[in-house]
C-alpha positions as a Markdown table, in Angstrom:
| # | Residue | x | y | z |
|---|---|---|---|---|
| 1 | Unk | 90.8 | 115.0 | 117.6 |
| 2 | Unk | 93.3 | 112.0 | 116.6 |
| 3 | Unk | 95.7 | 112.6 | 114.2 |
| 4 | Unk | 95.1 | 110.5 | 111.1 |
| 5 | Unk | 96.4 | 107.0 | 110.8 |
| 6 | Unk | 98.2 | 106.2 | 107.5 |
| 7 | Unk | 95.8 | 105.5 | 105.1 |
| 8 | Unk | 98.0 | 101.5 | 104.4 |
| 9 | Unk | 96.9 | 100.2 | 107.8 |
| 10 | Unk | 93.3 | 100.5 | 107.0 |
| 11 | Unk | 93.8 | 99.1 | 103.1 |
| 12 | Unk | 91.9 | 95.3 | 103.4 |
| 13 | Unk | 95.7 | 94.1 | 101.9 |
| 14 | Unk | 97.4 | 95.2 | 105.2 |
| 15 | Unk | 94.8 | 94.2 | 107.1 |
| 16 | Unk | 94.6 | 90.4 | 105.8 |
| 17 | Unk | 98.3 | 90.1 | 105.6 |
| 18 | Unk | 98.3 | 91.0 | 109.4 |
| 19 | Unk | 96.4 | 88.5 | 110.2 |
| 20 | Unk | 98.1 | 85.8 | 108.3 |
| 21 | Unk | 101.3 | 87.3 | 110.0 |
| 22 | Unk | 99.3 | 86.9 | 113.6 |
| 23 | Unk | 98.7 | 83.2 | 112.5 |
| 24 | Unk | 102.6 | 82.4 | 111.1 |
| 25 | Unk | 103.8 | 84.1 | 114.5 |
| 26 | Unk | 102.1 | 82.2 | 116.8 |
| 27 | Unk | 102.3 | 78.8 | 115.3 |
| 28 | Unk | 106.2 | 79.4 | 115.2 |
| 29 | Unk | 106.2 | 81.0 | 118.5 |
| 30 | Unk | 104.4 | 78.1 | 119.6 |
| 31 | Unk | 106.6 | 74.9 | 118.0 |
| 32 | Unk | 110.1 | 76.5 | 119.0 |
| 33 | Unk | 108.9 | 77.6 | 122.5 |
| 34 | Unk | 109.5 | 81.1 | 121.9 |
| 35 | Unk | 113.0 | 80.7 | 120.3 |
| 36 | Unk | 111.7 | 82.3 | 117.2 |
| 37 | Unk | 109.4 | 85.2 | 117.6 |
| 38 | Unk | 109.6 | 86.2 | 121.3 |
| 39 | Unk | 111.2 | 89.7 | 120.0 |
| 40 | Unk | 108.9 | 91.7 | 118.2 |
| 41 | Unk | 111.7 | 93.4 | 115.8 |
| 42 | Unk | 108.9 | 96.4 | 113.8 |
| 43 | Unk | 108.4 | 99.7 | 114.5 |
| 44 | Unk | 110.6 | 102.4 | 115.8 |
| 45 | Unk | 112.8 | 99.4 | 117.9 |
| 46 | Unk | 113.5 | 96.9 | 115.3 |
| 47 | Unk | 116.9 | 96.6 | 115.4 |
| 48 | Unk | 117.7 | 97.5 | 119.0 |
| 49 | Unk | 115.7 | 96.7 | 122.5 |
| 50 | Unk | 113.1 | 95.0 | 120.8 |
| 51 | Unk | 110.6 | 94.3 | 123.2 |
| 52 | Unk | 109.2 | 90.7 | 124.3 |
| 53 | Unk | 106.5 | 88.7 | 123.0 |
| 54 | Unk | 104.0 | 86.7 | 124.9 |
| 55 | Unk | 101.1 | 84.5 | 123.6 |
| 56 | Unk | 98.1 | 85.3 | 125.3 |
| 57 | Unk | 94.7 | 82.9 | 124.8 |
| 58 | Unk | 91.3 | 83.9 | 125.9 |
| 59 | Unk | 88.4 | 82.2 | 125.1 |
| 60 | Unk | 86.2 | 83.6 | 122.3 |
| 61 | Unk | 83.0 | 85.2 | 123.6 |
| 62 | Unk | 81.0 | 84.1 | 120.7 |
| 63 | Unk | 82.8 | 80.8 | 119.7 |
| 64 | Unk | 83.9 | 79.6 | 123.2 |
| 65 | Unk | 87.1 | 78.1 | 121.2 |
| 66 | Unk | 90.5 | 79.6 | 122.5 |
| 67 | Unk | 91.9 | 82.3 | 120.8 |
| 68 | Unk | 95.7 | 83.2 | 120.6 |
| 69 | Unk | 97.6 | 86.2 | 120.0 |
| 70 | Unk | 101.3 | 87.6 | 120.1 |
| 71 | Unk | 101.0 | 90.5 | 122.0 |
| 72 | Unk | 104.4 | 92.7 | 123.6 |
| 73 | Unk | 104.5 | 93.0 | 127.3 |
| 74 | Unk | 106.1 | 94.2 | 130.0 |
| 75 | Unk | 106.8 | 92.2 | 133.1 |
| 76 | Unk | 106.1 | 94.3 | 136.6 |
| 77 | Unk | 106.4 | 91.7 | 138.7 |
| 78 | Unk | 104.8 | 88.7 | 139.0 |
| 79 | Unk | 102.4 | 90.4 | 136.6 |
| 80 | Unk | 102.3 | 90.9 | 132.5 |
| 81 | Unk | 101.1 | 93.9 | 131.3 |
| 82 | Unk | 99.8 | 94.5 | 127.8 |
| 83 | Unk | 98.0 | 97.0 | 125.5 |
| 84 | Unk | 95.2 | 96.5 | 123.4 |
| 85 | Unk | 96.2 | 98.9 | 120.9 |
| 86 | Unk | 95.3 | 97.2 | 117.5 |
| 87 | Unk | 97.5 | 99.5 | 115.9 |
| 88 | Unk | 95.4 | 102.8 | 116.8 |
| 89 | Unk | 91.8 | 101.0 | 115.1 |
| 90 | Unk | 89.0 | 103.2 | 116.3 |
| 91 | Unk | 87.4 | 99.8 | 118.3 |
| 92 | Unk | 89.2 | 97.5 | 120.4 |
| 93 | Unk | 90.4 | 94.0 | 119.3 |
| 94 | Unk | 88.9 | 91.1 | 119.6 |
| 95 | Unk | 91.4 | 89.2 | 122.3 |
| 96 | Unk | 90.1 | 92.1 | 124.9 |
| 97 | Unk | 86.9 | 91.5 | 124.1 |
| 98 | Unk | 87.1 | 88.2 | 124.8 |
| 99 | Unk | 88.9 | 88.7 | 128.1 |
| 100 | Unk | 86.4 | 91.4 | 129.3 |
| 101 | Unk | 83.8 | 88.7 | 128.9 |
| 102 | Unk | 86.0 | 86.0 | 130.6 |
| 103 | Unk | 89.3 | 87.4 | 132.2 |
| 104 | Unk | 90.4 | 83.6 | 132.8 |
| 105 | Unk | 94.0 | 83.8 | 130.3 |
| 106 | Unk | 96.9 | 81.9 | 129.5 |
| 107 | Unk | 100.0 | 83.6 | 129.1 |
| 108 | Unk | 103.2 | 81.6 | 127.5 |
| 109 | Unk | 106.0 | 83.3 | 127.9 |
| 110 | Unk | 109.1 | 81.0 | 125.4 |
| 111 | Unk | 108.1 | 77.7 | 126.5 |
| 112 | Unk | 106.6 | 78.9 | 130.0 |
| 113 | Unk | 102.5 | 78.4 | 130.4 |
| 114 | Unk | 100.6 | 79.9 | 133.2 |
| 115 | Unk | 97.0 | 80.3 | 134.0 |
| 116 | Unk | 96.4 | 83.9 | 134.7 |
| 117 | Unk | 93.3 | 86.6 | 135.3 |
| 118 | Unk | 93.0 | 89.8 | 133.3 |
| 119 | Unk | 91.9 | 93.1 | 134.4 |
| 120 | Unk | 91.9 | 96.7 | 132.8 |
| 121 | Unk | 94.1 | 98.7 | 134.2 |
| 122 | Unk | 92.3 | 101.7 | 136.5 |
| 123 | Unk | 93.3 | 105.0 | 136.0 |
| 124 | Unk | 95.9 | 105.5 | 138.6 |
| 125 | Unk | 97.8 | 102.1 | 137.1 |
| 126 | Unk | 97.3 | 103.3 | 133.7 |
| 127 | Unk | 99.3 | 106.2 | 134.2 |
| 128 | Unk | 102.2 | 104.5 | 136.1 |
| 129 | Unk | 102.5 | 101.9 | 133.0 |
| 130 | Unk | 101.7 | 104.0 | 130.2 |
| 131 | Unk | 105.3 | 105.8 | 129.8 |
| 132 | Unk | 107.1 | 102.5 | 130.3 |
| 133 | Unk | 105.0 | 101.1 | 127.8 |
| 134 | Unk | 105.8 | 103.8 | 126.0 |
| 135 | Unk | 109.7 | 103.9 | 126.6 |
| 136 | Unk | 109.2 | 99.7 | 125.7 |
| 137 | Unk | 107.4 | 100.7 | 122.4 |
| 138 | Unk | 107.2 | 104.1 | 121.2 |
| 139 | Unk | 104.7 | 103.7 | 118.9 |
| 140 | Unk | 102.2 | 102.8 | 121.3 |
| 141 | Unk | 102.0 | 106.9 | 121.7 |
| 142 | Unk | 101.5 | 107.2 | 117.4 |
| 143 | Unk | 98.8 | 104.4 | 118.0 |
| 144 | Unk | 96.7 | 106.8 | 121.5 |
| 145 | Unk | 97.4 | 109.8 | 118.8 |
| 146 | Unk | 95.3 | 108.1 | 116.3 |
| 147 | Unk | 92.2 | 106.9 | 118.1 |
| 148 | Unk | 89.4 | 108.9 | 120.0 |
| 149 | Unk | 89.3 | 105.7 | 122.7 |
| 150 | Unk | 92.0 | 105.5 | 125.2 |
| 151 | Unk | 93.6 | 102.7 | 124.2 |
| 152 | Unk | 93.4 | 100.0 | 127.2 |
| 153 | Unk | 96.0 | 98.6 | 129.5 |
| 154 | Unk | 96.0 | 94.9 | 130.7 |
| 155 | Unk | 97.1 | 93.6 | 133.5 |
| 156 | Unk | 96.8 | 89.3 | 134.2 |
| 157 | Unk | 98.0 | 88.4 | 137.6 |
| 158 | Unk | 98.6 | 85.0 | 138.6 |
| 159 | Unk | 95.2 | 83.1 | 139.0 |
């Protein structure tokens, strides 16, 4: 049984000003190259180690138009790892949707661009990543605690 998630996150307010957020981030993120907005400074980190940003684009499986998010990640590698958490929502976000459709990415990391494929982590991966995701952002463990799914981990590896 999850633990409850604060009732704000699910008030239509938070929600839409997330999105607009989402929006503002990556259009700055995208104009300065990552100067602006390639820390994500929220959460239990925001002042100290605040972990990387990346823009990841998938293509929309309804709309076919490309879709971008900020998303944190982890490097491990020549790979980037990232968690479709959506904050602990009982359903998955749209981005992994998308990428579960067509795993065919594009990662920008700053003002670097690469073509990439996305996978779901399996099991064993899952838990060699999770507590360094974890230790990156600590409120990815408040986000599994309030959600029934396990929350997914992404790896895209060079295409």
């Amino acid at each position: 049984m999850p633990k409850p998630r604060p009732d704000y996150l699910d008030d239509p307010r938070t929600q839409r000003i997330t999105k607009a957020m989402t929006v503002a981030h990556v259009a700055v993120y995208q104009v300065t190259g990552g100067a602006i907005g390639r820390r994500f400074r929220a959460g239990r980190r925001y002042l100290r180690n605040a972990p990387p940003v990346c823009l990841l684009t998938t293509i929309g499986r309804k709309s076919r138009k490309p879709r971008t998010v900020p998303l944190l990640y982890l490097s491990d590698g020549e790979r980037v790892v990232v968690v479709a958490s959506q904050g602990g929502l009982p359903k998955h976000p749209a981005w992994y949707l998308n990428l579960r459709d067509n795993p065919n990415v594009l990662v920008q990391i700053q003002r670097y661009r690469r073509p990439m494929r996305a996978r779901t982590a399996d099991k064993r991966e899952r838990e060699e990543l999770w507590p360094r995701l974890v230790e990156m952002y600590p409120d990815y463990e408040d986000y599994q605690s309030w959600t029934d799914r396990e929350i997914p981990v992404v790896i895209c590896e060079p295409a």
